[in-house]
C-alpha positions as CSV (number, residue, x, y, z in Angstrom):
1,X,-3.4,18.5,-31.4
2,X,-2.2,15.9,-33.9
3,X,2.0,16.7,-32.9
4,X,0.9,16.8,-28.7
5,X,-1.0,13.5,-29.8
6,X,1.9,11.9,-31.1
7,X,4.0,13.1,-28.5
8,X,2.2,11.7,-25.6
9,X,1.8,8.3,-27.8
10,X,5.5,8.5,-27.7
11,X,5.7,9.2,-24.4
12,X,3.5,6.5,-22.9
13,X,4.9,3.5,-25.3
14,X,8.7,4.8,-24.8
15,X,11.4,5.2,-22.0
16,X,13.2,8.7,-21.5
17,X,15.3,10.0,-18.7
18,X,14.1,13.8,-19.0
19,X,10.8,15.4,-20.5
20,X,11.8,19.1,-21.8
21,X,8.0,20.4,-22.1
22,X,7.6,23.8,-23.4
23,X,4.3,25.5,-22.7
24,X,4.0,27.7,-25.7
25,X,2.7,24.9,-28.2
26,X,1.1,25.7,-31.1
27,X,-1.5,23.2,-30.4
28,X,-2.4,22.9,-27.2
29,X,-1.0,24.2,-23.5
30,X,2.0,22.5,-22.3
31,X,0.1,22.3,-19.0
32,X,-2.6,20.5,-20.6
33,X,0.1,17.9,-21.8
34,X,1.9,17.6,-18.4
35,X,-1.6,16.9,-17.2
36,X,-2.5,13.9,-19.4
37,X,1.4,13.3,-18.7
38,X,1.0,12.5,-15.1
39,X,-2.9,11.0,-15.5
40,X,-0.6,8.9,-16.8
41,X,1.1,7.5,-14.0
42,X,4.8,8.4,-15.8
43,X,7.3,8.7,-13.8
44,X,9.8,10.6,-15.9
45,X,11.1,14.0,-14.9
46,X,9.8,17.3,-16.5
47,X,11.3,20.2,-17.0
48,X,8.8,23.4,-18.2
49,X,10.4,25.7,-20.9
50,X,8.4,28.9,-20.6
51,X,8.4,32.6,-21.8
52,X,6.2,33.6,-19.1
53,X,8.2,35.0,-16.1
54,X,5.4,35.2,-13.7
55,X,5.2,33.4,-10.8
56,X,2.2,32.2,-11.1
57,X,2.8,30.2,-14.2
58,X,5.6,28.4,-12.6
59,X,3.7,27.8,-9.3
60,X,1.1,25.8,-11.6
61,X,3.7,23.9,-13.4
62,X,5.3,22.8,-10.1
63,X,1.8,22.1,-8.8
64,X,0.8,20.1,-12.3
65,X,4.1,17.7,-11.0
66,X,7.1,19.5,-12.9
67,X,10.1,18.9,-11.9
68,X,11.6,21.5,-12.8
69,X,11.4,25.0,-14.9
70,X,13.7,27.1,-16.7
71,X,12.5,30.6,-18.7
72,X,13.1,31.5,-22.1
73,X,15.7,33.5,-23.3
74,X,18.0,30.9,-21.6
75,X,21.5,29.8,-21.7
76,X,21.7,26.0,-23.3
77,X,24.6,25.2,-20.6
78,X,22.1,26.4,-17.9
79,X,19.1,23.4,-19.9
80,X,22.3,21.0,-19.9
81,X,23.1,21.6,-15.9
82,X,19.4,21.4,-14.9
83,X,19.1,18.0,-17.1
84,X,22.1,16.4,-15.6
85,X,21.1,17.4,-11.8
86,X,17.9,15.9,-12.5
87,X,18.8,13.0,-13.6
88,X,21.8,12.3,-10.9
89,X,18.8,13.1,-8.4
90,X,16.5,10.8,-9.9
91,X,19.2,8.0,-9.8
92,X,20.5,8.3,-6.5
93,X,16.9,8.7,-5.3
94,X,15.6,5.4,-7.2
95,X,18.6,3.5,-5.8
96,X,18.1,4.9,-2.2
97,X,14.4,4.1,-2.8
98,X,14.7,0.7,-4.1
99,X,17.1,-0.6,-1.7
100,X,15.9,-4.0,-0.2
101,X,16.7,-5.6,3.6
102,X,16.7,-3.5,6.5
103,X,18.8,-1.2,8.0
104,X,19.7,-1.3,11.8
105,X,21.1,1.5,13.9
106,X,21.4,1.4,17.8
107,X,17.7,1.0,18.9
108,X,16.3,2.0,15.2
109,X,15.5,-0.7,12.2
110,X,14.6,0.2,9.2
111,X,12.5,-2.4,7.3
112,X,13.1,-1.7,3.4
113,X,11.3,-4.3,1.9
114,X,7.8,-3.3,3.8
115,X,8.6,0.6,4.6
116,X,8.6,0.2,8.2
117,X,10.3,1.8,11.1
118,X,10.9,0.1,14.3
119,X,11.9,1.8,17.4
120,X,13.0,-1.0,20.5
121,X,11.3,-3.3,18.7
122,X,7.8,-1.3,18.5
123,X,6.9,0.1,15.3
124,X,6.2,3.8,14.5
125,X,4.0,5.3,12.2
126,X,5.7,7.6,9.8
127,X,4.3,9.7,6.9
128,X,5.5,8.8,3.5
129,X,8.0,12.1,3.1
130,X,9.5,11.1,6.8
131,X,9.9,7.4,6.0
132,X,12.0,9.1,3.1
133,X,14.2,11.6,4.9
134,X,15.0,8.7,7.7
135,X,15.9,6.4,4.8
136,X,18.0,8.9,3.2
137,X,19.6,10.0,6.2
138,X,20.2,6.4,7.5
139,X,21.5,5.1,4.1
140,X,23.8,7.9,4.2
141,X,25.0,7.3,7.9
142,X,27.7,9.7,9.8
143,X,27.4,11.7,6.2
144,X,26.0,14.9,6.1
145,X,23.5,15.0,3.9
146,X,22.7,19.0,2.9
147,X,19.4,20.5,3.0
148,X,19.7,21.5,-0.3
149,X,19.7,17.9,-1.6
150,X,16.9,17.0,1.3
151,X,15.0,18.9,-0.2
152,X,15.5,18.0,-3.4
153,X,15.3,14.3,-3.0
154,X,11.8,14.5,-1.2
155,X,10.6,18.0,-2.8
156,X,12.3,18.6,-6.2
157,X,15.1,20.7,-7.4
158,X,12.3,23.2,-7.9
159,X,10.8,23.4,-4.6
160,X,9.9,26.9,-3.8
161,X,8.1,26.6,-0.5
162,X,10.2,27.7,3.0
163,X,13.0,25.6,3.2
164,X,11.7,25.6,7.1
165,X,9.5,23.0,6.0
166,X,12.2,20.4,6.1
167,X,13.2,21.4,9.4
168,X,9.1,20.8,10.3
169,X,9.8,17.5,9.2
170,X,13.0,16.6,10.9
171,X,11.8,17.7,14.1
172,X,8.3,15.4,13.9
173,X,10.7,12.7,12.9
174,X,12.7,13.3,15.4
175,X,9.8,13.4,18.1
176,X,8.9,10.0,16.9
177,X,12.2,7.8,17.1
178,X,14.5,9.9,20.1
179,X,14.4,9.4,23.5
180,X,14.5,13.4,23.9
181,X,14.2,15.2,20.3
182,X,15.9,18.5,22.1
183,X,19.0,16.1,22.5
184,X,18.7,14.1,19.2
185,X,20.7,10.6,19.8
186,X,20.3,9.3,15.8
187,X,19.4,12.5,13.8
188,X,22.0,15.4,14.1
189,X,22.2,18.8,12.8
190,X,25.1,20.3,11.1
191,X,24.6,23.6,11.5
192,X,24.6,25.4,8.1
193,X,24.6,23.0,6.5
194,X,22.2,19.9,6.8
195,X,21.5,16.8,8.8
196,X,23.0,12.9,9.3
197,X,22.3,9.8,11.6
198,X,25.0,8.3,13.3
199,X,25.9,8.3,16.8
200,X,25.9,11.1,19.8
């Protein structure tokens, strides 16, 4: 327990971009760790290292708020990759996030500074994950953004629920802020590929 101890210590009194946590420790479960990790309230990325293929022990690292998991034998270039994806989605997401002001589009503002949407001048309610997919999308105007990094902006590299889920989300958002959501005005489908705001 003593070398989980001290990591943790470390972990709560310094700053890292990326957590690599394998769950094979001598000492205690890695899971246990990624627990008192996000009891916590840090912010900082994981990635599980494990030897256990099954899905089940990924599912509960994902659940426990991995951000990711790679399985041992692995290939150090693959660890690398994963580590610098995470960290350019972490960045672009903070600065997307942490943007200030308000964003206007034809009949759609977008009040940063107190996350709220406004629709002809009345304001609609939004869950937190749609709040965040119309930000993305609108900070990102007339740019496809692809579903892959949707997903991974609002879910996590990792996400291995039915990618129709986003496509649940885009259509309540787009029930919410279009005149007619079967002939979106503001959020647009490329097909294939993903979704961006901009004009008809």
């Amino acid at each position: 327990m003593s070398s989980c101890r001290k990591a943790l210590d470390l972990i709560e009194s310094e700053k890292f971009s990326v957590i690599i946590l394998d769950i094979m420790l001598p000492d205690i479960s890695g899971f246990e760790v990624l627990r008192e990790i996000k009891a916590m309230k840090i912010n900082t990325p994981v990635i599980v290292l494990t030897a256990k293929s099954q899905d089940v022990e990924k599912i509960l690292g994902l659940e426990l708020g991995a951000d990711d998991y790679i399985t041992k034998p692995f290939n150090p270039r693959e660890l690398v990759a994963r580590v610098k994806a995470i960290i350019r989605r972490v960045y672009e997401f903070n600065a997307i996030m942490q943007s200030t002001g308000s964003i206007e589009f034809g009949e759609v503002k977008l009040d940063l500074s107190q996350n709220k949407v406004f629709v002809k001048g009345k304001e609609v309610s939004l869950t937190p994950r749609e709040f965040q997919l119309l930000k993305i999308l609108m900070t990102n105007r007339e740019r496809v953004v692809k579903r892959e990094e949707l997903i991974g902006f609002i879910w996590g590299e990792s996400f291995i629920g039915d990618t129709k889920t986003l496509d649940v989300h885009i259509r309540r958002l787009r029930e919410k802020i279009e005149t007619n959501p079967d002939q979106p005005k503001y959020i647009h489908t490329q097909w294939g590929i993903g979704y961006y705001f901009g004009g008809s």
